[in-house]
Backbone as a ProteinNet text record, in pm:
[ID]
protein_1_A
[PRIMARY]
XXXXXXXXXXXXXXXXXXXXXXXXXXXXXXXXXXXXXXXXXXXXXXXXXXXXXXXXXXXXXXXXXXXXXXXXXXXXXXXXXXXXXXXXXXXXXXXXXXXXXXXXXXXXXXXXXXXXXXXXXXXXXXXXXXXXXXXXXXXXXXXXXXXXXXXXXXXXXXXXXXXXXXXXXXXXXXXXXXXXXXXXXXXXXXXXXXXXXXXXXXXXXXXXXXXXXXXXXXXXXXXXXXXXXXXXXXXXXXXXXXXXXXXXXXXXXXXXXXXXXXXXXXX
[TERTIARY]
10327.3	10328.2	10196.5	10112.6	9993.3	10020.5	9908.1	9912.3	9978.4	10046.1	10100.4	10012.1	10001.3	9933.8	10052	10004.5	10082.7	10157	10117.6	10183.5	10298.3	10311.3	10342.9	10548.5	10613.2	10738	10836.6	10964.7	11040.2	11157.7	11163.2	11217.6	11380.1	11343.5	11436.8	11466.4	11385.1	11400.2	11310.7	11292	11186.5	11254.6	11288.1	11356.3	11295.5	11386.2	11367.4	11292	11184.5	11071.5	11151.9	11257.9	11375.3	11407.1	11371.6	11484	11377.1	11229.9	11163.2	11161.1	11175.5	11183.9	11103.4	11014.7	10920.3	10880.9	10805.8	10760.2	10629	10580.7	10464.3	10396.8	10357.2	10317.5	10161.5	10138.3	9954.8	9972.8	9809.6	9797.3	9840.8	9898.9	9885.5	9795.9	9765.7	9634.7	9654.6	9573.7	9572.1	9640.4	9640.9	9727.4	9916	9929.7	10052.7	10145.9	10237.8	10264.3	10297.2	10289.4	10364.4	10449.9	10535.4	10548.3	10505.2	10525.9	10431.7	10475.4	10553.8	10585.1	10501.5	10421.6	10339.5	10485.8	10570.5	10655.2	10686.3	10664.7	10680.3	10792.1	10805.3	10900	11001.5	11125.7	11207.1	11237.1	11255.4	11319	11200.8	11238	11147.3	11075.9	10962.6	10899.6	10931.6	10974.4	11008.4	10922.6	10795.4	10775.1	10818	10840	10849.7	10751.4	10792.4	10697.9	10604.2	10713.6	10587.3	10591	10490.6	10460.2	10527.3	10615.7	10649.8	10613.3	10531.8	10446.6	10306.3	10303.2	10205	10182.7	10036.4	10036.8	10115	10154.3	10255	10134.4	10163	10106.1	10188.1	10065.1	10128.6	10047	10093.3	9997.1	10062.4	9983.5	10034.6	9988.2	10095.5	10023.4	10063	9939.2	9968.3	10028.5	10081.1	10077.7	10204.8	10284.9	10371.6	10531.7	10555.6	10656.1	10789.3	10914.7	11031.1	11078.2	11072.5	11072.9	10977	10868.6	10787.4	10843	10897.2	10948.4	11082.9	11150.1	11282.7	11229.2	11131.1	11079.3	11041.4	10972	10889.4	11024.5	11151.7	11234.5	11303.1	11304.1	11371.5	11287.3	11132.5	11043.9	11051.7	11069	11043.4	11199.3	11287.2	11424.1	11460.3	11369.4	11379.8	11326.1	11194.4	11138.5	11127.8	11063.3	11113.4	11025.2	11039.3	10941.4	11042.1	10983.6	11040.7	10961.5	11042	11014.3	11039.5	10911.3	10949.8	10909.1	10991.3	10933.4	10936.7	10803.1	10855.4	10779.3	10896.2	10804.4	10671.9	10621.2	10525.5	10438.5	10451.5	10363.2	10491.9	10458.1	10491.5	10454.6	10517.5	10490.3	10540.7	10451.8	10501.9	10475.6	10582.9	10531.5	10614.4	10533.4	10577	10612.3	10733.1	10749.2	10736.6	10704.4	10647.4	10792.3	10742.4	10858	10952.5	10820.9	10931.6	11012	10912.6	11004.9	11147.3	11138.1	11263.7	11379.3	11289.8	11348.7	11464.8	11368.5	11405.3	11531.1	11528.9	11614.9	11731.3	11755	11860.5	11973.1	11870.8	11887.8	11989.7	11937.6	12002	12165.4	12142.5	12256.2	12389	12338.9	12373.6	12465.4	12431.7	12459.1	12562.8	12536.4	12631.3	12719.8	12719	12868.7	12948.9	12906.1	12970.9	13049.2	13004.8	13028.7	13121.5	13123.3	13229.9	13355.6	13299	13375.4	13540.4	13468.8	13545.7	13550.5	13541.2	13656.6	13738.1	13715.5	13835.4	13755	13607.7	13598.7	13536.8	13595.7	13551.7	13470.3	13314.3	13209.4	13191.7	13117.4	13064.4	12881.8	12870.6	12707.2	12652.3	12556.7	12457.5	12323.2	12302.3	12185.5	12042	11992.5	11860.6	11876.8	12005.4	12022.5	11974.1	11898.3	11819	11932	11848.6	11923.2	11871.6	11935.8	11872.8	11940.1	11910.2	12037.3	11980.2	12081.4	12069.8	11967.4	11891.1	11842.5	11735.5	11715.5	11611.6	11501.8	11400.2	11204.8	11208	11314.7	11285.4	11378.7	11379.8	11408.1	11390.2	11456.7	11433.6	11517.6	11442	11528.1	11494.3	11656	11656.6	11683.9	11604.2	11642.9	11818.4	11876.8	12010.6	12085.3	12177.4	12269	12407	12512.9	12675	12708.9	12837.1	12906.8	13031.2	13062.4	13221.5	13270.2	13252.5	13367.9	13379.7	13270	13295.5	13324.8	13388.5	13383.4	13486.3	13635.5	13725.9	13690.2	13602.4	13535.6	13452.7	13423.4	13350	13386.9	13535.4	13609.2	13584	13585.7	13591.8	13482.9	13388.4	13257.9	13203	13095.7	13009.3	12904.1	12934.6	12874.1	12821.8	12719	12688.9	12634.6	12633.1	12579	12465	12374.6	12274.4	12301.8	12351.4	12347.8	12488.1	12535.1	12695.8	12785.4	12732.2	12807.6	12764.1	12822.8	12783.8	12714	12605.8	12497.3	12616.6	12470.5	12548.4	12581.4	12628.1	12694.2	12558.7	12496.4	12373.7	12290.9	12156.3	12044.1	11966.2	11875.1	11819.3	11690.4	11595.3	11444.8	11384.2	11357.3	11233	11088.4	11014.7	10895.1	10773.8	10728.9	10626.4	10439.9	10466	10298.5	10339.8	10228	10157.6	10266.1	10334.9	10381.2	10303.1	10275.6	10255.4	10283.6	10439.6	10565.8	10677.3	10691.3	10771.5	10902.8	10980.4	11134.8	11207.5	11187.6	11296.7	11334.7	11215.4	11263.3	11319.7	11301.5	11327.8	11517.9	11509	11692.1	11744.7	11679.2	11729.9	11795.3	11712.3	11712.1	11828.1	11828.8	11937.3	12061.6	12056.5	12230.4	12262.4	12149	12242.6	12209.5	12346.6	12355.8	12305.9	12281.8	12207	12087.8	12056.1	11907.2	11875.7	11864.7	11826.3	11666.3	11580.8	11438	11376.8	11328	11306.7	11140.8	11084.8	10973.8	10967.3	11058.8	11091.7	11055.1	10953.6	10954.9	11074.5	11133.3	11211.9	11283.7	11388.6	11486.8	11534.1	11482.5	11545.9	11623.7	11747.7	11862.7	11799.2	11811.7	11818.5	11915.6	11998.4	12124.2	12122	12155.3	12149.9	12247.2	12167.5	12280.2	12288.9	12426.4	12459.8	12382.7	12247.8	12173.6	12081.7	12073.2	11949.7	11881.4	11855.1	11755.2	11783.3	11666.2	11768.5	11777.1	11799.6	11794.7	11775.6	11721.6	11722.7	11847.6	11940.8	11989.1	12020.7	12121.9	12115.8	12199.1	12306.8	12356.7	12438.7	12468	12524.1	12630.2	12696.1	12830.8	12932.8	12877.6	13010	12987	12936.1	12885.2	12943.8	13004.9	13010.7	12932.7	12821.2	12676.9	12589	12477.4	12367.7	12274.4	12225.3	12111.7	11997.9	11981.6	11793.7	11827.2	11920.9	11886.5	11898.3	12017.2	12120.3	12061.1	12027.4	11918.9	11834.6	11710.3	11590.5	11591.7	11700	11722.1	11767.5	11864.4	11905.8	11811.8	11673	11579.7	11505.2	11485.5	11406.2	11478.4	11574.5	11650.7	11654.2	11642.9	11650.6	11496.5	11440.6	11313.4	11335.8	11437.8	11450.9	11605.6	11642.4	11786.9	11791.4	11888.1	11924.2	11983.3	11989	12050.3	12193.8	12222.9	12425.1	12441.1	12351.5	12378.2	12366	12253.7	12216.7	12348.2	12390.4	12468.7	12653.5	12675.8	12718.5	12754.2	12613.6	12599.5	12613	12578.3	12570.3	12751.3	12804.4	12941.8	13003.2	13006.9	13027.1	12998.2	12916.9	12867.7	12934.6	12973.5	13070.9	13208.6	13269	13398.8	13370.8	13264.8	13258.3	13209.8	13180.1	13094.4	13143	13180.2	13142.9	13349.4	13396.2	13547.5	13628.2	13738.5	13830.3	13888	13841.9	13965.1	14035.2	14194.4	14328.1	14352.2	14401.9	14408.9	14461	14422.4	14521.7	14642.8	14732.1	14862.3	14915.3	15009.1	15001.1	15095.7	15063.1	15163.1	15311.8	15444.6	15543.4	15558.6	15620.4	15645.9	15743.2
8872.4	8969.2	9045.1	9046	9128.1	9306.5	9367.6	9520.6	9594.1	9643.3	9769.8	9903.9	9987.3	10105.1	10209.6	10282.5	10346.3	10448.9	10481.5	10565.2	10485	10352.3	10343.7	10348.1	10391	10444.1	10320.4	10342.7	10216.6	10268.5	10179	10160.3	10276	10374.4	10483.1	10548.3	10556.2	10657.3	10778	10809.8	10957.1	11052.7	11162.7	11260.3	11358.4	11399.9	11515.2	11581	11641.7	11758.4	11850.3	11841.5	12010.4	12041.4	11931.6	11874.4	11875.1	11882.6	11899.6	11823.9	11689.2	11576	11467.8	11438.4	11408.7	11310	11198.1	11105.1	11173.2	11211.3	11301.2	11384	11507.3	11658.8	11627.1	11709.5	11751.7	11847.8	11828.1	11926.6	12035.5	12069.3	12261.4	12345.2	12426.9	12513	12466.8	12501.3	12517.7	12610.9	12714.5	12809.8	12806.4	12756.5	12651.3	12580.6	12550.9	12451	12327	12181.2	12128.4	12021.9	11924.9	11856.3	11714.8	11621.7	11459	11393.3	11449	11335.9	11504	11618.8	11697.7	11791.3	11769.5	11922.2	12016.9	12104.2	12236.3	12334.5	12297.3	12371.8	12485.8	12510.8	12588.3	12725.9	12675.6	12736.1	12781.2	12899.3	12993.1	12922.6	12889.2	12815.3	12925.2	12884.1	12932.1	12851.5	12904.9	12800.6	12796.5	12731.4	12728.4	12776.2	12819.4	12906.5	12822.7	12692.4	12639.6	12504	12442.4	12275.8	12157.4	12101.8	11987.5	11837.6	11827.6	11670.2	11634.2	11536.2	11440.8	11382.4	11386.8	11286	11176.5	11157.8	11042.5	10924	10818.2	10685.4	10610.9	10546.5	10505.4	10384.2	10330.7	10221	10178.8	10126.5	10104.8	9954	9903.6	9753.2	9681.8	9605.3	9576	9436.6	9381.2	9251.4	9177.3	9261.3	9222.1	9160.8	9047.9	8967.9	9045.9	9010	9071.1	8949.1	8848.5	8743.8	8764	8834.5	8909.4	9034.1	9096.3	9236.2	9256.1	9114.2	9088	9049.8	8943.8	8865.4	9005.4	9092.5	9214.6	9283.1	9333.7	9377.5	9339.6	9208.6	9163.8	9171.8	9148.1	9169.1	9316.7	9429.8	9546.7	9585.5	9509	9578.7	9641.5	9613.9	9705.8	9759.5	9809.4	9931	10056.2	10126.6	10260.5	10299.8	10206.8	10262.7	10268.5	10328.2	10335.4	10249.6	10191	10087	10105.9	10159.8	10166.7	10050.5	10001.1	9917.5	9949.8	9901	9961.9	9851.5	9736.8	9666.9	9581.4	9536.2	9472.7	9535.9	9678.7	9749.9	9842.6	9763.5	9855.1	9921.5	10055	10173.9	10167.9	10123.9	10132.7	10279.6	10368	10495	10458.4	10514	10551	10674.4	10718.6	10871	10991.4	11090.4	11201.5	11225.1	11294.6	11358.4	11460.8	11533.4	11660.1	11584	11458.6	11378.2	11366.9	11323.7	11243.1	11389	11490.6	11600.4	11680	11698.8	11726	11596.3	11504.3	11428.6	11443.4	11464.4	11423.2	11580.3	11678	11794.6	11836.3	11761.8	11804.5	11676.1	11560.9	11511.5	11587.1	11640.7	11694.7	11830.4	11860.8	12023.2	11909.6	11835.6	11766.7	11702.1	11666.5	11624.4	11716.7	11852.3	11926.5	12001.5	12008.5	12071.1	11991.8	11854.2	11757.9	11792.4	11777	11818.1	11913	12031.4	12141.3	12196	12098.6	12145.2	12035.6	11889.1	11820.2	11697.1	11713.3	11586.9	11475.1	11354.6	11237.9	11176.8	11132.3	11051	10988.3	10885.5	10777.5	10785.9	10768.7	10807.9	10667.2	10622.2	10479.8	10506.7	10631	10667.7	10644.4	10523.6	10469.9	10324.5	10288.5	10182.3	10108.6	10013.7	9938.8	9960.6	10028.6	10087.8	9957.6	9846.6	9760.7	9760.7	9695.7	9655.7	9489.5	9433.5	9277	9282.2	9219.3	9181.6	9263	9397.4	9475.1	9459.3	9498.5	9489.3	9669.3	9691	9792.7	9809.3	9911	9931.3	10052.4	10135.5	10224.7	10251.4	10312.4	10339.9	10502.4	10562.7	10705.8	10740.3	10847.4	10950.6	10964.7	10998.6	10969.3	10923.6	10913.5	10849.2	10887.3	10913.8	10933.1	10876.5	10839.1	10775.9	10868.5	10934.5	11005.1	10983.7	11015.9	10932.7	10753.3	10685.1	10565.1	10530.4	10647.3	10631.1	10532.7	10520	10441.7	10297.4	10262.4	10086.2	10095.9	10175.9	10146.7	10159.9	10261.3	10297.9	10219.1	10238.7	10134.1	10014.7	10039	9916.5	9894.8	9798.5	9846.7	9779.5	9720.6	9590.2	9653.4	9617.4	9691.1	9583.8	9537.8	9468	9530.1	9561.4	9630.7	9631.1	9444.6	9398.8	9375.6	9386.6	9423.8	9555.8	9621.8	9731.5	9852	9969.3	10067.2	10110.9	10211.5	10301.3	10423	10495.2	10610.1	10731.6	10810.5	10920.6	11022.8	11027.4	11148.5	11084	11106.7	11052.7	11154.2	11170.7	11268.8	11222.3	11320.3	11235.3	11361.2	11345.4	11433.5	11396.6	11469.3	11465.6	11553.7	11505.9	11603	11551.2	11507.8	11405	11318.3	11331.7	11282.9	11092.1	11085.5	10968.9	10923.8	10783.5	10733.4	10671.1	10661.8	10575.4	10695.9	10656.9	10797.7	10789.9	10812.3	10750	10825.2	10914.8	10951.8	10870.6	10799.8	10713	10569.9	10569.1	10424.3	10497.1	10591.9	10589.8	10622.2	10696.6	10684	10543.3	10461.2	10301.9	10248.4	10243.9	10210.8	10283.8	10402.3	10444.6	10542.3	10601.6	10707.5	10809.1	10890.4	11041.1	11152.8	11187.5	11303.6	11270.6	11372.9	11319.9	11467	11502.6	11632.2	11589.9	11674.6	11675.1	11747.5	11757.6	11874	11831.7	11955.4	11914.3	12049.9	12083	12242.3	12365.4	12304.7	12488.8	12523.8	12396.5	12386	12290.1	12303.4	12198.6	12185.6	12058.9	12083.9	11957.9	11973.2	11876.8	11860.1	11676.4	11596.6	11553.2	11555.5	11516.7	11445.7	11274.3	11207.6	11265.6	11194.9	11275.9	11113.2	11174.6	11010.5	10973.9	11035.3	10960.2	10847.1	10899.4	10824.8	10910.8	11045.4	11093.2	11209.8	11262.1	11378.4	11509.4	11618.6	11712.6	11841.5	11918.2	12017.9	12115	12120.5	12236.3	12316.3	12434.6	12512.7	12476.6	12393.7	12364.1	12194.7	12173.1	12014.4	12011.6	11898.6	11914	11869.4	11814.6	11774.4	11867.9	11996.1	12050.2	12247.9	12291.3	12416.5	12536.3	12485	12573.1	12569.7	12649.6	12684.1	12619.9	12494.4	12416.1	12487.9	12538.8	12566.5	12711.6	12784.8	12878.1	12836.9	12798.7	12768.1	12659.4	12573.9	12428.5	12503.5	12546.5	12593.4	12697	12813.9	12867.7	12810.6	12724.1	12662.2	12569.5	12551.1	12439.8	12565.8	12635.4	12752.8	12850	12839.1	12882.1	12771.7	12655.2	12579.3	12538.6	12637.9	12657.8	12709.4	12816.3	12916.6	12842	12818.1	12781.1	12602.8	12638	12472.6	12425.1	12280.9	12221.8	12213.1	12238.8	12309.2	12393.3	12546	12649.7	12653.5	12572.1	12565.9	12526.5	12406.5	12321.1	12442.5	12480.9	12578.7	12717.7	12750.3	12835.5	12804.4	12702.5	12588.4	12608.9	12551.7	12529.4	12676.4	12793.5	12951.6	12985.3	12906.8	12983.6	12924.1	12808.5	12702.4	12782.4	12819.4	12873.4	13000.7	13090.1	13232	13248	13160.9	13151.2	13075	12867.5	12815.8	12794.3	12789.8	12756.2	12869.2	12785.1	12850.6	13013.4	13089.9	13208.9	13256.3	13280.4	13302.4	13441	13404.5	13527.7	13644.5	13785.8	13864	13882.6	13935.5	13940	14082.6	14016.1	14123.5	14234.7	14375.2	14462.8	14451.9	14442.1	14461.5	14623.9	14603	14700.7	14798.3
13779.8	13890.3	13890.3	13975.2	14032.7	14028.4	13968.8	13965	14075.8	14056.6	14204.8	14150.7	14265.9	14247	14171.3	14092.4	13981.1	14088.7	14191.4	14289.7	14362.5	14415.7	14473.8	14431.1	14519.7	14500.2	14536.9	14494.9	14510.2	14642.8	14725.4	14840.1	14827.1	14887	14959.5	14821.1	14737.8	14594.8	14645	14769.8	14701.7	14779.2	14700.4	14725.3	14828.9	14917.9	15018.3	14977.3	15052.3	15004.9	14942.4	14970.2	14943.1	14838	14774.2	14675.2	14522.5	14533.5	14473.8	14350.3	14405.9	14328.8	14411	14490.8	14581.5	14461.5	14485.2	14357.8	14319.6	14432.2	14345.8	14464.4	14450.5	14514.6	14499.5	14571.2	14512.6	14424.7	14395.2	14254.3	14251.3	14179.7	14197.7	14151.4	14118.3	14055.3	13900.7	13870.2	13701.5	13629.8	13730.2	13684.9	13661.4	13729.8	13729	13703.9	13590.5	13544.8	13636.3	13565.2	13676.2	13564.5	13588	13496	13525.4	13447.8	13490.1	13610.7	13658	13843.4	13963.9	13876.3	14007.3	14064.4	14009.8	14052.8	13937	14065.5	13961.6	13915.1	13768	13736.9	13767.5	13793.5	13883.1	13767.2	13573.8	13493.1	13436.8	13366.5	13287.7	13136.5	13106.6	12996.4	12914	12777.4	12629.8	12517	12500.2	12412.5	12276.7	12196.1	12045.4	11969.8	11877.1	11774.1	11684.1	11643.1	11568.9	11655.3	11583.5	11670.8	11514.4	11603.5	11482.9	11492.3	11574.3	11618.6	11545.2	11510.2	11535.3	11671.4	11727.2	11838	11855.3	11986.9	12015.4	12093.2	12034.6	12081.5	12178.7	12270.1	12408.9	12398.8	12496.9	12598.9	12704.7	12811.3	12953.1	12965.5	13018.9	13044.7	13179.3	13215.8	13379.7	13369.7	13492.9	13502.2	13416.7	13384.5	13288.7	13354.7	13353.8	13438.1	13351.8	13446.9	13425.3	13211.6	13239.6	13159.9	13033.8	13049.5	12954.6	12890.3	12994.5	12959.8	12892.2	12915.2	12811.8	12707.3	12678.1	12534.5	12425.3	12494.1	12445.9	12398.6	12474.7	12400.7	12304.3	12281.9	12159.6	12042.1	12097	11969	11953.6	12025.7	11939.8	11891.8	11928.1	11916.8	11753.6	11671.6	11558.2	11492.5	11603.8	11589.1	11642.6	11647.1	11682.4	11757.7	11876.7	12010.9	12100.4	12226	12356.4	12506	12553.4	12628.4	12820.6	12884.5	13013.2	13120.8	13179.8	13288.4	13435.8	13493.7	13647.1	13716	13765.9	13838	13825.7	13697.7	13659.8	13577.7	13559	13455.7	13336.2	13230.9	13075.3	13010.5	12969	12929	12747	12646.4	12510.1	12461.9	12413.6	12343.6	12177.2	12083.4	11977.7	11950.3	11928.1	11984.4	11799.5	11868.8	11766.1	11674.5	11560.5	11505.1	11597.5	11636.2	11748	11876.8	11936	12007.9	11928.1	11845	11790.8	11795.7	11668.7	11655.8	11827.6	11887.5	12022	12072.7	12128.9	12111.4	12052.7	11907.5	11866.6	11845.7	11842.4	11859.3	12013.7	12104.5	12280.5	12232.3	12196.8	12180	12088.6	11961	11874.4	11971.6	11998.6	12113.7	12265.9	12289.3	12409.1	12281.5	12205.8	12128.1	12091.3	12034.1	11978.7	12079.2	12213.7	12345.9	12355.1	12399.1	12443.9	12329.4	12215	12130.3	12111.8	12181.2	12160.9	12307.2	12420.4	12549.5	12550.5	12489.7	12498.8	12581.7	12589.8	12657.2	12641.7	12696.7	12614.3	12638.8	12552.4	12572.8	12475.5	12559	12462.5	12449.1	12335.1	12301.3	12342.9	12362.2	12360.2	12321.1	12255.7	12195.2	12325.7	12226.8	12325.9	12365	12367.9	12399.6	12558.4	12591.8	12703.9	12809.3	12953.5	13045.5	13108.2	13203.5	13352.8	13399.4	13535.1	13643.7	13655.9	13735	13753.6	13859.8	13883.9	14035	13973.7	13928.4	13926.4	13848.6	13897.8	13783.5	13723.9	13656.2	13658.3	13481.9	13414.5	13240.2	13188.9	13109	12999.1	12915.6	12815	12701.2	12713.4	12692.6	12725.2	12599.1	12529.6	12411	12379.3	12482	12420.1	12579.5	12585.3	12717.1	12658.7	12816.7	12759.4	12856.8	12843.3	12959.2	12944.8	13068.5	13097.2	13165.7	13306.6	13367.8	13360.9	13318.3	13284.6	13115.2	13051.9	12872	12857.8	12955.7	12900.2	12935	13001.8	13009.3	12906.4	12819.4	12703.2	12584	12573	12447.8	12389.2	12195.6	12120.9	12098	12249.5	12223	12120	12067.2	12015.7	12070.2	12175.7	12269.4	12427	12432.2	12596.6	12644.2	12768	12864.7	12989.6	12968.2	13073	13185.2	13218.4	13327.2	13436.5	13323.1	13387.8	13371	13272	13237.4	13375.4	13367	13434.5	13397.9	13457.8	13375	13286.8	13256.7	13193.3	13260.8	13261.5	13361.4	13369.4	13207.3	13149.4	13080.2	13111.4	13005.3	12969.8	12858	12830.2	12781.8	12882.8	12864.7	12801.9	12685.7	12599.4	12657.3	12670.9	12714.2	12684.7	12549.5	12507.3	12508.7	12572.7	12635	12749.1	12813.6	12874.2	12954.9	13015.9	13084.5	13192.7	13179.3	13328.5	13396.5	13329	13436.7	13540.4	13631.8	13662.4	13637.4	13531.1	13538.1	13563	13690.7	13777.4	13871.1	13939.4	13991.2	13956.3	13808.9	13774.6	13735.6	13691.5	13651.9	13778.5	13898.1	14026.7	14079.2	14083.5	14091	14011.1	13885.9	13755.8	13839.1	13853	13916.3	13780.3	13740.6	13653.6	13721.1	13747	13799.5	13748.9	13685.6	13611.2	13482.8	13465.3	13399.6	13363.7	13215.4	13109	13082.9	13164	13115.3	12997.1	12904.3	12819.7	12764.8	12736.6	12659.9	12551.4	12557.6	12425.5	12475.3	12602.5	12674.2	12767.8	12842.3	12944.6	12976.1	13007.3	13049.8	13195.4	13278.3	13389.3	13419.6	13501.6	13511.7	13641.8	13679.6	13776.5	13775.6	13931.2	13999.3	14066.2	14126.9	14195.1	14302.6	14449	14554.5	14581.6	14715.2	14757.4	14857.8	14919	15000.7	14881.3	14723.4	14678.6	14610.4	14676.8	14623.2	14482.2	14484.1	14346.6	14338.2	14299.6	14329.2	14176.8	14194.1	14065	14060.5	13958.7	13969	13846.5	13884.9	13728.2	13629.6	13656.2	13534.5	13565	13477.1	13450.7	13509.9	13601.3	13664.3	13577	13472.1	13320.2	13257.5	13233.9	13106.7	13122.8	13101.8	13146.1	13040.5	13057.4	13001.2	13093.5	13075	13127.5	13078.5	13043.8	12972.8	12961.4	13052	13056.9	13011.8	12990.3	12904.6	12726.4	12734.6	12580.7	12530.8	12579.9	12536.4	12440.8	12527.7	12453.5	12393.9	12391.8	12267.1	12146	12141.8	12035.2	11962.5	12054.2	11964	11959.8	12014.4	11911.3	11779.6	11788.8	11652.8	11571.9	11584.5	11453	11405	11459	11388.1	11232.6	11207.7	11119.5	11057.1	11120	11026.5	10926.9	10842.8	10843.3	10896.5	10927.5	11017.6	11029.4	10909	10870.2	10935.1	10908.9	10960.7	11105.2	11203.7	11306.5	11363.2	11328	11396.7	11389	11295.4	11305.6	11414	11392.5	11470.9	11657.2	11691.1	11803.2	11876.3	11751.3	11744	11821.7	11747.7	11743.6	11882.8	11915.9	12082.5	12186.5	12158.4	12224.9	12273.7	12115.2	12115	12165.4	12178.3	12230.5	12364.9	12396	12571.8	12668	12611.6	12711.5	12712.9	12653.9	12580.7	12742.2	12826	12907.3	12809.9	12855.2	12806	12882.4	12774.4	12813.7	12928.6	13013.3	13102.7	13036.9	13041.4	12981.6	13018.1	12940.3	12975.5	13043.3	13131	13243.9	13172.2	13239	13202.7	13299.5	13193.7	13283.9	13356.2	13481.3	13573.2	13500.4
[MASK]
+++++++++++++++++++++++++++++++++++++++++++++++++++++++++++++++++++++++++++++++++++++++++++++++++++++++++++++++++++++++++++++++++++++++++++++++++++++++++++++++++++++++++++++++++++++++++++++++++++++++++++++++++++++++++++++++++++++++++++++++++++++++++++++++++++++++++++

């Protein structure tokens, strides 16, 4: 397959100007933040106190056939990269410690949540997201399936190509991308999408025209992500990961947990 221009967008994926998920904006000032698809952040940046990365290693490669891009996954399938495809160009990253850290940290906090309101998911970690017919691939930091968990109960087997996507994926992002995979999990059919890079977290919502949308909190999740997210990875700066995870737990049962109506006074 011949180079496509790194801009060019995939057929009825680009979101309403409104919606501030556009495949890509003009610049904004410098002054600015923006994040790697040129929109600009809606939630308040928190940065972390300390830095826990090593540079993360990439490469981009053109020209790369769908039949290439399967051979390539079986050769890296047991290593510890991440694999994007879009259409003829591949995105190899080797991801940082704080990548990883970050990652397993946002899963860690959605299990314990599911946990303790009663609801049921299935993890697939970073397991290879495709669809049939499609030039398109990723591997997401972590993935759940809920309303599709009972076609997967008990798996340990996934099918890319036949299975359903996942309900949630969660894309860490602490450098520099030059694949856009909003539009590639737009495409795939997963409904929501947790962005984070440790200053901020913002949730992408698939609508039913296609396109996606930003909002404030998760429609499976009864938390506030972009506040409670990035506090909790800035407290496990200071804690251990017992105590963290702990503490994680405590806020669950004191915040996000249904409480009992009070009881009425008799007449």
């Amino acid at each position: 397959m011949g180079r496509i221009p790194a801009t060019a967008t995939p057929d009825g994926l680009i979101a309403r100007p409104s919606t501030l998920l556009a495949w890509r904006e003009p610049r904004r000032p410098a002054d600015r933040p923006s994040d790697p698809d040129g929109v600009v952040p809606m939630s308040v940046a928190s940065p972390l106190r300390r830095d826990l990365s090593a540079p993360e290693r990439s490469i981009l490669l053109d020209g790369i056939s769908r039949d290439t891009y399967a051979a390539i996954l079986r050769d890296f399938e047991d290593r510890q990269t991440f694999l994007t495809y879009d259409r003829g160009r591949l995105e190899i990253i080797s991801p940082s410690f704080r990548h990883e850290v970050y990652g397993t940290l946002i899963g860690v906090m959605i299990g314990i949540l599911a946990e303790e309101i009663g609801l049921a998911v299935k993890t697939g970690r970073s397991t290879t997201l495709r669809k049939q017919g499609l030039e398109m691939g990723r591997q997401p930091d972590e993935c759940f399936w809920i309303a599709d968990e009972p076609r997967l109960r008990g798996r340990s087997d996934h099918d890319p190509e036949v299975d359903p996507p996942p309900d949630l994926a969660i894309e860490v992002e602490v450098s520099h991308r030059a694949l856009n995979r909003l539009g590639i999990y737009a495409a795939l059919g997963v409904p929501e999408i947790w962005r984070c890079d440790g200053r901020r977290l913002l949730i992408g919502v698939r609508q039913d025209d296609g396109s996606s949308a930003w909002v404030d909190r998760s429609p499976w999740l009864p938390m506030r992500p972009p506040e409670v997210v990035i506090e909790f990875l800035r407290r496990y700066e200071t804690r251990s990961e017992t105590d963290w995870r702990r503490a994680f737990r405590e806020w669950v049962r004191a915040e996000a947990l249904p409480r009992p109506d009070p009881p009425r006074e008799e007449a």
